[in-house]
GUKOL-491264 format. One record per residue: residue number from 0; x, y, z of N, C-alpha, C in turn; residue in one letter. Coordinates in steps of 0.001 Angstrom, whole numbers, plus 524288, in hexadecimal, padded with zeros to 5 digits. Layout:
<recs>
- k	n_east	n_north	n_up	ca_east	ca_north	ca_up	c_east	c_north	c_up	r
- NUM	X	Y	Z	X	Y	Z	X	Y	Z	A
...
</recs>
This chain:
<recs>
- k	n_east	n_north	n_up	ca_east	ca_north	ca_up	c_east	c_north	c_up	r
- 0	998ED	96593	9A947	993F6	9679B	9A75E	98F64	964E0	9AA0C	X
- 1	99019	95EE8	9AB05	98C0F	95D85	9ABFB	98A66	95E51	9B22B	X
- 2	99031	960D9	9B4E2	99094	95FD3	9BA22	98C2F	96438	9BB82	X
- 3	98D6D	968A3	9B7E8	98B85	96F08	9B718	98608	96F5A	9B871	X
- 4	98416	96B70	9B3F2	97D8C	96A06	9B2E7	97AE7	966DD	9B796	X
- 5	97F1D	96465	9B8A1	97B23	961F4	9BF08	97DF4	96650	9C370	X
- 6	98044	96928	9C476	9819D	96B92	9C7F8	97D7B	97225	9C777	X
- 7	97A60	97193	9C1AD	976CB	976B3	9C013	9725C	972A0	9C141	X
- 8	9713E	96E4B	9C03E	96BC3	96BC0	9C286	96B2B	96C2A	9C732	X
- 9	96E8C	96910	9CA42	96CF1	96A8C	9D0D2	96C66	971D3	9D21A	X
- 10	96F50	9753B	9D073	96CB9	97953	9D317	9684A	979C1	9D138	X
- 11	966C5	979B0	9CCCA	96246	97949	9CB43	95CF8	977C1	9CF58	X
- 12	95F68	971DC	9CF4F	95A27	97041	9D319	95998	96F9A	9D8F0	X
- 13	9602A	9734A	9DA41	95E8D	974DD	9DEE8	95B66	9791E	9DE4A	X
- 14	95D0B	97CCC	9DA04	95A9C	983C4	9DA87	95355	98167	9DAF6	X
- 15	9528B	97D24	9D85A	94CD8	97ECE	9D74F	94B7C	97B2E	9DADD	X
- 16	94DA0	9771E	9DE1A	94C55	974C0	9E34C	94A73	978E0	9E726	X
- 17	94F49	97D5A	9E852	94FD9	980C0	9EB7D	94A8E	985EA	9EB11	X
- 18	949B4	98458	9E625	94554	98797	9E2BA	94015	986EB	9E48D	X
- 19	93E75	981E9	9E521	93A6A	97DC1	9E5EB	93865	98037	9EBD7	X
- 20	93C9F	97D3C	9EE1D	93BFA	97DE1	9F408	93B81	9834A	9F59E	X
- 21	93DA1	98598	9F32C	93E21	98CD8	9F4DC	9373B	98E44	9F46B	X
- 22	93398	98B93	9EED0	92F78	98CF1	9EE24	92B20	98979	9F278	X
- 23	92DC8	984E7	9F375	92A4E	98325	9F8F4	92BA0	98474	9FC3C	X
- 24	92FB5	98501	9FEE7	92F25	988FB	A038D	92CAF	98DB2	A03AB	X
- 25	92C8E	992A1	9FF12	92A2D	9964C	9FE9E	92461	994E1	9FE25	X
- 26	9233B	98EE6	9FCEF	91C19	98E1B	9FC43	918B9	98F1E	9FEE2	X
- 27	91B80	98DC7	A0560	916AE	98DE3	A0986	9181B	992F7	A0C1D	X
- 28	91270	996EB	A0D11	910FB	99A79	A0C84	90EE3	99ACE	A11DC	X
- 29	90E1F	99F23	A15A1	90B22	9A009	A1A22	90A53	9A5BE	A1A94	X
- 30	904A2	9A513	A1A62	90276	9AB87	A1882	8FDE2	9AC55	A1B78	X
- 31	8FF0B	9B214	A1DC0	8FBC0	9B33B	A22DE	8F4A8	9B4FB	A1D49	X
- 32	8F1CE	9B1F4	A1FDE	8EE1E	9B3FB	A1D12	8EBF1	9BBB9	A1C30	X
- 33	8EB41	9BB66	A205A	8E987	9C1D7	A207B	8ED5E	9C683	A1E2A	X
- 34	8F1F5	9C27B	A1C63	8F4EF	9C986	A1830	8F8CB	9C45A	A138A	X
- 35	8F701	9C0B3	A14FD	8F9AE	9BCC8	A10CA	9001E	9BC25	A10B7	X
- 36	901E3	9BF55	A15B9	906EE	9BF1D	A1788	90940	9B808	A179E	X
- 37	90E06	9B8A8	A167E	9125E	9B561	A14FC	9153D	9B19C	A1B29	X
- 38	914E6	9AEF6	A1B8A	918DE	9AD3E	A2076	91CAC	9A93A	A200A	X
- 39	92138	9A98C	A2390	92454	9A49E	A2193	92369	99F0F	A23D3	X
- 40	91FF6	9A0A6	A285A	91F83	99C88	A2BBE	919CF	99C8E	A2EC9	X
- 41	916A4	99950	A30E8	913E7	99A9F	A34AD	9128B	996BE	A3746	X
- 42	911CD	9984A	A3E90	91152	995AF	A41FA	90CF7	991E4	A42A7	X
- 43	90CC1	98D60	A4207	90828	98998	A4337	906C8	98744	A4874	X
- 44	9028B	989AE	A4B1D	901AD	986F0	A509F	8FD62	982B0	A4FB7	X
- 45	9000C	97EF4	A52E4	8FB7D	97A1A	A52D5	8FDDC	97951	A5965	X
- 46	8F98C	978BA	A5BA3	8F84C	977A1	A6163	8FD24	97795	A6392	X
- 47	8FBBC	97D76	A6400	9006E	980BF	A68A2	9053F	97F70	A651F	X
- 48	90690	97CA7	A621F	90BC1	97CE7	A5E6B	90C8C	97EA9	A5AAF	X
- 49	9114E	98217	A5A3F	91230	98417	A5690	916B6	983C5	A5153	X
- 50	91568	9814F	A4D5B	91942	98115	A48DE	91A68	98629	A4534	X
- 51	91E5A	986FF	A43F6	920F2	98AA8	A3F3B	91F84	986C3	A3966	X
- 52	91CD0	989C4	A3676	91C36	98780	A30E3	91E24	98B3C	A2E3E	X
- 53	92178	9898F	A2B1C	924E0	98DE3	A261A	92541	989CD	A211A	X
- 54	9267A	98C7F	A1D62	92900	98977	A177C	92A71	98648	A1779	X
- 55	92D63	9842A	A1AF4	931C6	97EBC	A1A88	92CF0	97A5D	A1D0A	X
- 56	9296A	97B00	A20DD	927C8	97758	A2309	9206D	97640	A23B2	X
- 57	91FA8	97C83	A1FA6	91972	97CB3	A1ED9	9172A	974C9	A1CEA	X
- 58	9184A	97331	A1801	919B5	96E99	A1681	918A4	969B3	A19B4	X
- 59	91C4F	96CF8	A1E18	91B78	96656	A2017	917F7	965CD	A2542	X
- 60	915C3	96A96	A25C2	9133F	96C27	A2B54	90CEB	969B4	A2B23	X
- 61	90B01	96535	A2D46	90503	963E0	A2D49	901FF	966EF	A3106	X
- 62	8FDD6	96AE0	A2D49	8FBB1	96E03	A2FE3	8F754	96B56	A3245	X
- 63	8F634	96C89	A3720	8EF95	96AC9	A3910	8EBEF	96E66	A398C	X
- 64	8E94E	96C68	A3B67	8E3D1	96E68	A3D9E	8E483	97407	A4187	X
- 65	8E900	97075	A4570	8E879	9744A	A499A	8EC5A	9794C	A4861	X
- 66	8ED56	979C4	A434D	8F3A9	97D07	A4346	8F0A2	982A0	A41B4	X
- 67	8F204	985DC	A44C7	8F22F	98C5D	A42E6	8F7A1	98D99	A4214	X
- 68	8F6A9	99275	A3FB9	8FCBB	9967C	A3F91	8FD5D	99A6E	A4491	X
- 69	8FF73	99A72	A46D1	8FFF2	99C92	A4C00	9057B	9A1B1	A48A9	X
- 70	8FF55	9A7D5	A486F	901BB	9AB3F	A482E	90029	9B034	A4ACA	X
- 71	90416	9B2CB	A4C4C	903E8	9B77B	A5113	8FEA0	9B686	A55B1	X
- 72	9029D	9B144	A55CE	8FE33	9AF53	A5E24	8F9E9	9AE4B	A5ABE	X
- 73	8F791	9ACDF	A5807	8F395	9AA37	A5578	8F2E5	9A42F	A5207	X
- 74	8EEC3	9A240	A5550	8EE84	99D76	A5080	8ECCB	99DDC	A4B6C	X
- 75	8ED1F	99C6F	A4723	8EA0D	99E95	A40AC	8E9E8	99A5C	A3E5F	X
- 76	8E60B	99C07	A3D5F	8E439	997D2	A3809	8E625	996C7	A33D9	X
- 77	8E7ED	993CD	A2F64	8E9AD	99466	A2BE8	8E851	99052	A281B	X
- 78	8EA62	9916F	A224C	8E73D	98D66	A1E40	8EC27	98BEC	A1A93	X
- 79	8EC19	987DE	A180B	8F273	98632	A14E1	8F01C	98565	A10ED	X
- 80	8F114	988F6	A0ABF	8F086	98735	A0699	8F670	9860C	A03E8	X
- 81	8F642	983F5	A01FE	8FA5B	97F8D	9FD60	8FFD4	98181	A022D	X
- 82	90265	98536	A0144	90558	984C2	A03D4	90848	98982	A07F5	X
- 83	901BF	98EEF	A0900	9016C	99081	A0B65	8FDEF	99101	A0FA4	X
- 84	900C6	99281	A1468	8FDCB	993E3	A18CB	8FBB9	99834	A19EC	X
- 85	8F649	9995F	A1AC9	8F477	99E0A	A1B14	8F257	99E84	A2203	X
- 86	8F374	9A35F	A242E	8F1AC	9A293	A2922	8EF27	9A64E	A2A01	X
- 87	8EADE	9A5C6	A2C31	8E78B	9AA45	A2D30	8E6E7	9AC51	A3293	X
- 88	8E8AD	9B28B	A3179	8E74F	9B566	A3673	8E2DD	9BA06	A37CB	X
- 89	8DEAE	9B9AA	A3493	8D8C0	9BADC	A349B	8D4EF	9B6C6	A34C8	X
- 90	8D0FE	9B7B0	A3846	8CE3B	9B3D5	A37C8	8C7E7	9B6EE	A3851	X
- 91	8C4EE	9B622	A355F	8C0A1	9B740	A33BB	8BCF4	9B4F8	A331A	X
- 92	8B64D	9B743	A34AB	8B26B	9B370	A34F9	8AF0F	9B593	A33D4	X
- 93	8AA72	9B443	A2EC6	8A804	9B4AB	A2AAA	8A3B6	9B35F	A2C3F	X
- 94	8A025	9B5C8	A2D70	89B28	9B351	A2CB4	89641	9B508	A27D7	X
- 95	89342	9B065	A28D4	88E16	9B0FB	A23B7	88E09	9B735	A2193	X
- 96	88EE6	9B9BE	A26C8	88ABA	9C028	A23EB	88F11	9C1D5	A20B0	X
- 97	8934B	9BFA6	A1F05	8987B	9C217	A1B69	8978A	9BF38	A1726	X
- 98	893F5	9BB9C	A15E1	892F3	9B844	A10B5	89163	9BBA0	A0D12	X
- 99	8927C	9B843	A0631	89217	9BA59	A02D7	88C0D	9B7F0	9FF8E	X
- 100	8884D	9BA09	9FFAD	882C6	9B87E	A003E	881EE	9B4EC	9F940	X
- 101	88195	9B160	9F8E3	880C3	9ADB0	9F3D5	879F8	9ACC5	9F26D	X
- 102	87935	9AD2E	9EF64	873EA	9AB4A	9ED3F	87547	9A8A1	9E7A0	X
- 103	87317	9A35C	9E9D7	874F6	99E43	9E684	87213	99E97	9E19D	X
- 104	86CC5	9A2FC	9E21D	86B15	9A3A5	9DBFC	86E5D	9A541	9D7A8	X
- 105	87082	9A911	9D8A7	87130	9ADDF	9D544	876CE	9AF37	9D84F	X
- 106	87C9B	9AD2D	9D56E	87FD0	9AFE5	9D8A1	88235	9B432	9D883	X
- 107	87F97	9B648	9D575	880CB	9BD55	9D2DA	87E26	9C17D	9D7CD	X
- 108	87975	9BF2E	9DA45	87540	9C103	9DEF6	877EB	9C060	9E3B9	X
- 109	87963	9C2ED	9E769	8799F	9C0C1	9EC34	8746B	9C494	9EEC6	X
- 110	871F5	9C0A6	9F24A	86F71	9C01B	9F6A6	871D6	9BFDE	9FBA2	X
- 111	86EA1	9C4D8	9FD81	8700D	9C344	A0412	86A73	9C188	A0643	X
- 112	86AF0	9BDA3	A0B9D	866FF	9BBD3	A0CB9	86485	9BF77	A1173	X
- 113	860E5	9C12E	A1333	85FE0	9C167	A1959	8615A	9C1E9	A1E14	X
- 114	8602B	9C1BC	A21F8	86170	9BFAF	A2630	85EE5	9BB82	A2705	X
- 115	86185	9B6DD	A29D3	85EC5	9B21B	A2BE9	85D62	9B2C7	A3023	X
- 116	85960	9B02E	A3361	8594D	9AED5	A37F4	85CE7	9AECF	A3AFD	X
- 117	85F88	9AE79	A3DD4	865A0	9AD3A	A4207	8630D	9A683	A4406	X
- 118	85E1C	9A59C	A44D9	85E7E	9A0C7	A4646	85C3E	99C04	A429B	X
- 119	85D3D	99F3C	A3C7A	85A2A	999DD	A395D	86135	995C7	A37E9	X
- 120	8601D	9910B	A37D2	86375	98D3D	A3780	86282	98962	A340B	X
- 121	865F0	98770	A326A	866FE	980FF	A2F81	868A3	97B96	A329B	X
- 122	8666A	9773B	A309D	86AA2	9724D	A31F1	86E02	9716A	A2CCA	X
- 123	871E7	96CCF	A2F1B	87369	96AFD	A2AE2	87046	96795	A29E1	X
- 124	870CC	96473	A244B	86CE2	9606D	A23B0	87075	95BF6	A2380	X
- 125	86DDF	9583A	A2479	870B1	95319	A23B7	87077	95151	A1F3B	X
- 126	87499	94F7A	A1CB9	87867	94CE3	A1903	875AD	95072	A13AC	X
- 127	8747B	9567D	A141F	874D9	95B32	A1053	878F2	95CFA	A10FF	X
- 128	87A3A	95F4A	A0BF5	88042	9634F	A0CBB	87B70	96A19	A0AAA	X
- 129	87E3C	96BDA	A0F9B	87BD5	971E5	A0E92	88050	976B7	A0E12	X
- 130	88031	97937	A0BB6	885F6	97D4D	A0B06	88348	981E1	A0BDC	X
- 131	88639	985E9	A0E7C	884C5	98BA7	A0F7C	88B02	98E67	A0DA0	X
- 132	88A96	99241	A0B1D	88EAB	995BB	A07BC	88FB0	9997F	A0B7F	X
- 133	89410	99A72	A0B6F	89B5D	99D59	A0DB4	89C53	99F59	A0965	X
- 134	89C53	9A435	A0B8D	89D29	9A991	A05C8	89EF0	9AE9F	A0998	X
- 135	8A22A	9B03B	A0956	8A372	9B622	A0A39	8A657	9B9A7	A0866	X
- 136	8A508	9BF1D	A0917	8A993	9C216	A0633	8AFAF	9C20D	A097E	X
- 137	8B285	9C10D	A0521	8B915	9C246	A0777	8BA9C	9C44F	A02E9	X
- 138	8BE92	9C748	A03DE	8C2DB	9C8D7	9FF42	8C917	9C535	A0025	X
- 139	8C86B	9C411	A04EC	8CD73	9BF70	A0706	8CDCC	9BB81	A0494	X
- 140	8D2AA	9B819	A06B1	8D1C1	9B2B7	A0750	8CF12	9AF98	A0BDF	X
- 141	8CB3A	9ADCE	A0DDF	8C959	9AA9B	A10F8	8CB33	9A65F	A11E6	X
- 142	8C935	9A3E1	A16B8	8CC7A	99E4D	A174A	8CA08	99D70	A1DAE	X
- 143	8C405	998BA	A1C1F	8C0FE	99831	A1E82	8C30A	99280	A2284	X
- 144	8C284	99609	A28CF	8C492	99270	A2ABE	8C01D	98EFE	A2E97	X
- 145	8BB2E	991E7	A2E3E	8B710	98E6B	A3364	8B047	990E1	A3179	X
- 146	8AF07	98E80	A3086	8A840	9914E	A31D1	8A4DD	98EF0	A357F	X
- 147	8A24A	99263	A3706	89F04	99125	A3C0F	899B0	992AD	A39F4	X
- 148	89703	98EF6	A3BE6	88FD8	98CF6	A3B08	88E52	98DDE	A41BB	X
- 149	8876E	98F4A	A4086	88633	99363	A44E6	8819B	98E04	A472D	X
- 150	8802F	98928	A4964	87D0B	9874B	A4BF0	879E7	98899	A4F76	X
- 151	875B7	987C9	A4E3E	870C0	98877	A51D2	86ED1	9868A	A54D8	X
- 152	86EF4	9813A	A51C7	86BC1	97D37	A5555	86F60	978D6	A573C	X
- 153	86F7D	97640	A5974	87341	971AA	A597A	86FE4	96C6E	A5DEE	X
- 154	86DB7	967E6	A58A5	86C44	96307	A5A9F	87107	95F1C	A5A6A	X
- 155	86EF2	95AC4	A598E	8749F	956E6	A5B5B	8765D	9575D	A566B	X
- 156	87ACC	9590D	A5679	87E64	959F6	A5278	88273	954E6	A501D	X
- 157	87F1C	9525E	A4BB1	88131	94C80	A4BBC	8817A	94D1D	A45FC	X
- 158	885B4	94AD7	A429B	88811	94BD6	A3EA9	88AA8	94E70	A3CEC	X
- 159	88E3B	94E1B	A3832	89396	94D49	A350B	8923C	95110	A2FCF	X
- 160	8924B	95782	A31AA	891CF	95C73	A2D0C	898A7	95A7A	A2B26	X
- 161	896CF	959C6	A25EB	8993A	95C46	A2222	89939	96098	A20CE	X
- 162	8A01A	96339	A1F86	89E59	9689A	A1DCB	8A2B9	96AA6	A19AE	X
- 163	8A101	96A3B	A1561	8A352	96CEE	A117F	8A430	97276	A0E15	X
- 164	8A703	973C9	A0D1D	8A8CE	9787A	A0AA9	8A971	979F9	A057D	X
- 165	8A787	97A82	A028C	8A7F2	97A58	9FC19	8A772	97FD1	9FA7C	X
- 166	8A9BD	98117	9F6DE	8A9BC	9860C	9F302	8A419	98719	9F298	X
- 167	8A268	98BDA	9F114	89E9D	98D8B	9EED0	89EA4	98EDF	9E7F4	X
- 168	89C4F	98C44	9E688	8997B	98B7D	9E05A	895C7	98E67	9DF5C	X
- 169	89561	99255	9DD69	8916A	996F8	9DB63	88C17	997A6	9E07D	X
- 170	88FD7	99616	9E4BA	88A92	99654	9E954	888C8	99088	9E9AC	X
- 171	88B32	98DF9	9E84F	888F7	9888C	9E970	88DAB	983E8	9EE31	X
- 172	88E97	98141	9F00A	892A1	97F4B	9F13F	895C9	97A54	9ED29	X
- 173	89A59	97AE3	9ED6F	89D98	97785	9E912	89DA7	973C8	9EBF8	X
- 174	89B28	96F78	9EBFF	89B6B	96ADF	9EE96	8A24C	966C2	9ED9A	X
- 175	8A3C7	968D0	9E7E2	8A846	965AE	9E6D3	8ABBA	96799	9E705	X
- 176	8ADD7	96C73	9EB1F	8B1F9	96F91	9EBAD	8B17F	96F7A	9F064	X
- 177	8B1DF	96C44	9F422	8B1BD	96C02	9F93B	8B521	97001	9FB47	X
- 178	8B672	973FC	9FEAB	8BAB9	9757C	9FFCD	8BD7A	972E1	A0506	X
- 179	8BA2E	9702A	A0938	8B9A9	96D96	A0D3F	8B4D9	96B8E	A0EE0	X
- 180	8B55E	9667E	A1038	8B301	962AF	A1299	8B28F	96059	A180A	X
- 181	8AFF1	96217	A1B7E	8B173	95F4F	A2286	8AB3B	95E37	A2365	X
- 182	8ACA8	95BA3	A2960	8A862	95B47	A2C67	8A908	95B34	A30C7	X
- 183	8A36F	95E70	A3360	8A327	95EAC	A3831	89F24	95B91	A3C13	X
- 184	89F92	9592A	A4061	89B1F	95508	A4356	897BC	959E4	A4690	X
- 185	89277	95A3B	A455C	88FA7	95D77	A47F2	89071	95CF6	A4D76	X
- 186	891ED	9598D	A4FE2	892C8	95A66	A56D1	897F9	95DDE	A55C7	X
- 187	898C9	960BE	A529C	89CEF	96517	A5529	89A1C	968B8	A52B8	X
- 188	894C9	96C02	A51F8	892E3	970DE	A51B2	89192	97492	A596A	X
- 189	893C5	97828	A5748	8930E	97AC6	A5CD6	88EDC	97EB2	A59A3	X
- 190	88BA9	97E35	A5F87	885EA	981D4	A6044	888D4	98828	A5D44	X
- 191	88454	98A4D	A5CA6	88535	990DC	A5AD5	8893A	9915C	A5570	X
- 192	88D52	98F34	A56F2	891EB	99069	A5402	89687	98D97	A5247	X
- 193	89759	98AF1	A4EB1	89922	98558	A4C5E	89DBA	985D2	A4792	X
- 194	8A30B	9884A	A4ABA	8A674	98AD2	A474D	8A971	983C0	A4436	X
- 195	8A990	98403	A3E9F	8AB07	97EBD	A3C0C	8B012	980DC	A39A0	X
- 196	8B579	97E42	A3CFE	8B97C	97FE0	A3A1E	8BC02	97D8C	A332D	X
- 197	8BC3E	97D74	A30D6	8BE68	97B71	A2D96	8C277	977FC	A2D13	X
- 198	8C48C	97246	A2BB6	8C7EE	9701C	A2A51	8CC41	9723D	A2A1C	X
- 199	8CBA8	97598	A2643	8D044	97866	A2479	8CD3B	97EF3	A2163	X
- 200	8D0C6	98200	A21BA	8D12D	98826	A205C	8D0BB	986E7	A19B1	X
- 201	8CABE	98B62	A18A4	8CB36	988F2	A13D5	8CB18	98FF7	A11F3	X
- 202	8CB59	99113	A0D2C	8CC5E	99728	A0AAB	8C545	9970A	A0A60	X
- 203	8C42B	99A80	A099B	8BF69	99BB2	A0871	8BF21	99CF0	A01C4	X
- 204	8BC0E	99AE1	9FEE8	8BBFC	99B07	9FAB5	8B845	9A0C1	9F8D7	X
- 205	8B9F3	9A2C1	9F2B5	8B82C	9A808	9F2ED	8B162	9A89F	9F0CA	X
- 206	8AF92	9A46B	9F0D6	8AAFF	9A2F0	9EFA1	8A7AD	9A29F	9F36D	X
- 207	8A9F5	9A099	9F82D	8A90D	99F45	9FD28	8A74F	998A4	9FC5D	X
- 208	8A3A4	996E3	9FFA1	8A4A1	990B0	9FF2E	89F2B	99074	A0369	X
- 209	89DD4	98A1D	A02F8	89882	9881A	A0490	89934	985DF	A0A37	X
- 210	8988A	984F0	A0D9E	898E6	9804A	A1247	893DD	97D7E	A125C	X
- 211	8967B	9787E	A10CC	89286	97519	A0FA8	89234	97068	A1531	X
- 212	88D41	97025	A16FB	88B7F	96D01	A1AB4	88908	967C1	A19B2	X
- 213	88ACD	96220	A1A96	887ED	95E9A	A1A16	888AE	95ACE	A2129	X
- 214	8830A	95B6B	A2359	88459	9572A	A2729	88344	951BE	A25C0	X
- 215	88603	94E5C	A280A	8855D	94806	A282A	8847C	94736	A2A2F	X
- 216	880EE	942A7	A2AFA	87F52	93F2B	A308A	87C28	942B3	A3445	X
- 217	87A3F	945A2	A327F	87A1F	949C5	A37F2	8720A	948FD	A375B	X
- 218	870AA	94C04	A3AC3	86A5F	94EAF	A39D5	86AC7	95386	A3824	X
- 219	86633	9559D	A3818	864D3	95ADD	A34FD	86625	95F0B	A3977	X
- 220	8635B	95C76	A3E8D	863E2	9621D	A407F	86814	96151	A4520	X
- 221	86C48	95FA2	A457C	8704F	95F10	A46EA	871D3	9669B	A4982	X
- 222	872D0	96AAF	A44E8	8752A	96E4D	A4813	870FB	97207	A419A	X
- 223	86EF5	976F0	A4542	86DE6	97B84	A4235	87124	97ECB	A4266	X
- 224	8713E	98265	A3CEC	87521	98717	A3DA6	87319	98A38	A3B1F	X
- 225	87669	99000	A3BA4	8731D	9957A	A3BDE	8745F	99574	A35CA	X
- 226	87084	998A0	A31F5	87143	999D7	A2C9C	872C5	99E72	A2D24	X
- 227	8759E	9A0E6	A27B1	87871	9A51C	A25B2	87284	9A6A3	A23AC	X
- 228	874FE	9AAA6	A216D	86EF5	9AF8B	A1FCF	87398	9AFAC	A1A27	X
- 229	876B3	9AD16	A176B	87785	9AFF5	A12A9	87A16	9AB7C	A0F54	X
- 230	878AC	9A72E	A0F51	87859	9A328	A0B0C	87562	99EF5	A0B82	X
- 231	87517	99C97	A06F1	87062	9984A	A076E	8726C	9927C	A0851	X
- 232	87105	9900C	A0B35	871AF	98A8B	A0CA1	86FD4	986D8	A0703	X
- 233	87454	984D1	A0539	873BB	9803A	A0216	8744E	97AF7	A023A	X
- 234	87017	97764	A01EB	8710C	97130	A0200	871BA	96DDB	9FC6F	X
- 235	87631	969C2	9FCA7	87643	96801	9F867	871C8	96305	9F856	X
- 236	8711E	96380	9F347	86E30	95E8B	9F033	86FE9	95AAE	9EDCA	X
- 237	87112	9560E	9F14B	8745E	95060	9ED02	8714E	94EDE	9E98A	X
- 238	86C19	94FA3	9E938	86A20	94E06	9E49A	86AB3	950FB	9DF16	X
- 239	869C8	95686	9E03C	86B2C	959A8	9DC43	87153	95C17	9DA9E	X
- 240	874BC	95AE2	9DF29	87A75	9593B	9E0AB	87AD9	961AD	9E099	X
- 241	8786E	965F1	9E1F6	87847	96B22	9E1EA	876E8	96B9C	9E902	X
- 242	87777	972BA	9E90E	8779D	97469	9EC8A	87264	97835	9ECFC	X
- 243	86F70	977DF	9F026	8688B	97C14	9F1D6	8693E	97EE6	9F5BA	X
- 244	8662A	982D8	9F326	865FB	98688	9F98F	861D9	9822A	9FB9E	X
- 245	85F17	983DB	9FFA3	85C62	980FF	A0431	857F4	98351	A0610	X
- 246	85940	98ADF	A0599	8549D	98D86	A083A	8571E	99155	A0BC3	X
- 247	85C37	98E4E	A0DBA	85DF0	992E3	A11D6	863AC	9928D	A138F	X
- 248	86474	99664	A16BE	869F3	99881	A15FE	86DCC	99482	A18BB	X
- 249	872C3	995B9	A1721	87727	991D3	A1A3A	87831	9930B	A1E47	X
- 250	87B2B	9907C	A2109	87DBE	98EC2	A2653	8811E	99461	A26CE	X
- 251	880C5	99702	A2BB8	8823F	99BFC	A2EC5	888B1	999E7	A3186	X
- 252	88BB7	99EBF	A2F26	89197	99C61	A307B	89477	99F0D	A30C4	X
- 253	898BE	9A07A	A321C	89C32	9A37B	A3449	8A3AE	9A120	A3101	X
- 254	8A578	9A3D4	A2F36	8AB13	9A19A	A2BFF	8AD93	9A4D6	A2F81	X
- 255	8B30B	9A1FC	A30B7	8B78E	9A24C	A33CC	8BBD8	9A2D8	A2EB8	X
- 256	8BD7B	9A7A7	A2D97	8C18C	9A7B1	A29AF	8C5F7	9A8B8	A2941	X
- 257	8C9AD	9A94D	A2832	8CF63	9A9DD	A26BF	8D1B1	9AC89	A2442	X
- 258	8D3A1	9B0C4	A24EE	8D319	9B460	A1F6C	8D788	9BA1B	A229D	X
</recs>
């Protein structure tokens, strides 16, 4: 009898060993973004080399920087949540005139603004944080991989922009929901056109979200850039620890998307 009861335990905890593992191997997931298709495997190129990633070895594979999915003769982009891979084979680019127009009075009102000038501009300011709002219509999922800022002017370009990413709060920026944090050294802005890739592939949130600018160390008029015609430029206040319009519109930009 007793031989019975340990000879019914071990299948036991093989069946639900076998159980376990059956549900982690089935965990990791690789799904073509544009039809949400299923794969068992997909090809990772990192400089000119190419690895097979599947179920058994997703786990143990350290992804970098330089790694795309190399599918049908193409390099792709791709993004890893918990324990799927999503790879994208559309790539799409958004600019201002597709924004969703906010007026920070009244958010029941939307306002559209004007036309601007084409050559009125901003600096950054030194050691201010100023945020301009990222809003557009999608019915998708998004998944923002680069935005590009439009320069005008360019003096000696000396200091350390901070640049952060935070949710949007009833039109305001969530300062304590960072979504990402980097920085860039102004001796790498290129004249006209100043594409800023991202760290990492982030989803676009359905609210849309702020890009918030603070330079360090820097001067004022370091680098000008072209304004958008359809939201308002906000600077925060450490004394009053809130966010102000200013008078005039935000920073002119272009989104590189994923979708």
């Amino acid at each position: 009898m007793l031989e019975n009861k340990k000879y019914a335990l071990r299948k036991r905890i093989l069946f639900f060993s076998f159980f376990f593992f059956n549900i982690c191997l089935n965990g990791q997931n690789f799904i073509r973004f544009s039809d949400l298709k299923s794969f068992d495997s997909v090809t990772i190129l990192n400089n000119k080399k190419k690895y097979i990633i599947n179920k058994l070895n997703f786990k143990n594979y350290k992804f970098s920087a330089n790694d795309y999915v190399f599918y049908n003769n193409k390099s792709l982009d791709f993004s890893i949540s918990n324990d799927t891979l999503f790879f994208f084979d559309r790539v799409k680019e958004i600019e201002t005139i597709s924004l969703v127009k906010d007026d920070l009075k009244d958010k029941n009102e939307k306002n559209v603004s004007s036309s601007k000038n084409k050559r009125e501009m901003a600096d950054f300011w030194c050691d201010k944080k100023v945020a301009t709002l990222v809003k557009f219509n999608t019915k998708k999922k998004a998944f923002i991989k680069s935005f590009t800022l439009f320069p005008l002017m360019l003096d000696s370009s000396k200091g350390i922009l901070e640049i952060q990413i935070t949710y949007n709060n009833n039109g305001l920026p969530d300062s304590d929901s960072s979504i990402l944090t980097f920085e860039k050294d102004l001796s790498e802005v290129t004249s006209k056109k100043w594409e800023i890739i991202l760290p990492r592939i982030i989803k676009y949130p359905e609210n849309g979200f702020f890009l918030i600018f603070y330079l360090k160390n820097g001067e004022k008029r370091n680098v000008a850039l072209r304004l958008n015609s359809d939201s308002e430029m906000l600077m925060y206040n450490a004394e009053s620890n809130d966010w102000k319009k200013i008078g005039f519109n935000g920073y002119y930009y272009k989104l590189k998307i994923l979708q």
